[in-house]
N, C-alpha and C positions, 0 to 999 in steps of 0.2 A: 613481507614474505619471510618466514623461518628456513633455518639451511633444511631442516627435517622435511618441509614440502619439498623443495626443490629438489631434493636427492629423489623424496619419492616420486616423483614426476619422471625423472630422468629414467629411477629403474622402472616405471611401469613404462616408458617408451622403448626403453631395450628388449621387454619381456611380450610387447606387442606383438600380437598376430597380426599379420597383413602382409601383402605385395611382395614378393621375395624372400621371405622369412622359410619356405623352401630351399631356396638356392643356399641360403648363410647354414641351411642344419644339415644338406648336400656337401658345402662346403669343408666344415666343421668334422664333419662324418670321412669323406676324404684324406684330410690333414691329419687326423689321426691314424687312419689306417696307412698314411705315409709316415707318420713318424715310427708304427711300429713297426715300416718294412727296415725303415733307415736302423732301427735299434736291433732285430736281425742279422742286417748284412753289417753292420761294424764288431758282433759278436762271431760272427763268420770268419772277418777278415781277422779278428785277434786271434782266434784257435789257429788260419793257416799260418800266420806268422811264427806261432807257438813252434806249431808242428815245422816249418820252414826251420826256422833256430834246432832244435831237438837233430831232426835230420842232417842239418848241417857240422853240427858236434860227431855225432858219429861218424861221419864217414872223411871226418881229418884234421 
């Protein structure tokens, strides 16, 4: 057996339709729309920080 079957082997298992392969693109689908809340709110929490310092210079 060459390493070129076994790789292919492996990705047509991965790339397999069947049994749960809803839940893993559910999943998948999920995870990124949490990464892109968590990339939001850490650019949120930078600006009030910003703004917290800015404010804080001013007033003493």
């Amino acid at each position: 057996m060459s390493d070129k079957s076994l790789y292919l082997w492996v990705r047509l298992a991965k790339d397999r339709v069947g049994p749960g392969s809803g839940e893993t693109a559910q999943l998948k689908a999920e995870v990124s729309r949490l990464k892109a809340d968590l990339k939001r709110a850490n650019e949120e929490r930078d600006i009030l920080k910003k703004a917290a310092t800015y404010f804080a210079k001013l007033s003493g």
